[in-house]
Residue, then its C-alpha position, 0 to 999 in steps of 0.5 A: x396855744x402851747x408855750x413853745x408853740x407860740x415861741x417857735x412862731x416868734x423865733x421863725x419871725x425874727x428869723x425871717x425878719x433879721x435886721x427889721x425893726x418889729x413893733x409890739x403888736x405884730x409880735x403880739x399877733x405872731x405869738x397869738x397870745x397875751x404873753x408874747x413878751x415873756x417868750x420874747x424874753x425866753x428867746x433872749x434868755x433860753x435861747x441866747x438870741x440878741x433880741x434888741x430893745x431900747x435898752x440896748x440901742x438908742x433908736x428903738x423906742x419902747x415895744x421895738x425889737x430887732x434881731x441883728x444876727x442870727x446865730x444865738x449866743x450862749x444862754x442859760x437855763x431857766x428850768x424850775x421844778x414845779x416844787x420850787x415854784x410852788x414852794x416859792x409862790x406860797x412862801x410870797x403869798x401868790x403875791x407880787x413882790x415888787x407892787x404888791x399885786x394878787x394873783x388872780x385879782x385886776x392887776x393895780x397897773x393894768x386893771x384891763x388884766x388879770x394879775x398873773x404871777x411869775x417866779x423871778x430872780x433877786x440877783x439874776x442868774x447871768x450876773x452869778x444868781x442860782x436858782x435856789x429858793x432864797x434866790x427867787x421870788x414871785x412877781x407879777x408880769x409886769x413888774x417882772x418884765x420891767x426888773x429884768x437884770x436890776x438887782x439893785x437901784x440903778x447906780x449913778x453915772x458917778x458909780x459907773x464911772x468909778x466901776x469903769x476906771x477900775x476895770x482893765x483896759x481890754x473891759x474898759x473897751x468892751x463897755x466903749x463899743x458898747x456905748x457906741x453901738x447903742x448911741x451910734x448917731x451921738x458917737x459920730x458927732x462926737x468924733x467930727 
């Protein structure tokens, strides 16, 4: 099945799903392809869709995603040429540079699979990354789908909160609404 084909199937899903809290394994037989997730993620970042995961509410556990609105936000464009792509597999020698994976080889996390290579970036493009060359580099899905968005180590709860204090009010508000729409529960109790 085609790249879009199979993303059309997923978009039309989450659209006549909105709210519906969907499990792994549908979406993997909606899509009818093994890498239903990286369309999942082109949905959230192609398309702009706010496809939720547990990283943005505490409820949904691991493989759980929910379309809440259905109406996509402004997105990026993921485009690479092919001459980049190749230009940047060789340059990492068709391997992962995350865990060291080989393309082609049974993926040393997963050896129910083929590694298969994708082309990430270092300092990711919504966080003011670009698509030049320097700023890519090949990785495995896996590891591709678990290094969205981090650039660096994850910072302490410390650092955080310093980059909190630091910000303007009106930011510091947007960082608290977003606190309690992914631990609602917590923040409720909180406020009794």
């Amino acid at each position: 099945m085609s790249r879009n084909g199979s993303r059309d199937k997923l978009r039309a899903y989450f659209l006549g799903h909105l709210g519906e809290i969907l499990g792994s394994e549908t979406l993997r037989s909606v899509a009818g392809v093994s890498e239903w997730a990286r369309r999942v993620r082109e949905l959230r970042n192609e398309e702009g869709y706010q496809i939720l995961t547990h990283n943005d509410r505490s409820d949904l556990k691991p493989g759980q995603y929910v379309l809440e609105d259905a109406k996509p936000q402004p997105a990026f464009s993921r485009e690479l040429s092919k001459e980049v792509r190749a230009y940047v597999l060789d340059r990492n020698g068709f391997t992962c540079q995350m865990c060291g994976a080989v393309a082609g080889e049974p993926h040393p996390y997963d050896s129910t699979r083929k590694t298969r290579l994708h082309i990430g970036h270092i300092i990711d493009k919504s966080m003011g990354g670009t698509d030049d060359p320097s700023n890519l580099r090949a990785l495995c899905s896996v590891c591709n789908e678990g290094a969205a968005n981090l650039t660096l180590d994850r910072p302490s709860h410390e650092k955080l909160l310093i980059q909190v204090r630091r910000a303007t009010g009106a930011d510091q508000l947007k960082v608290l609404e977003w606190l309690i729409k992914k631990f609602p529960k917590q923040a409720r109790e909180w406020m009794q």
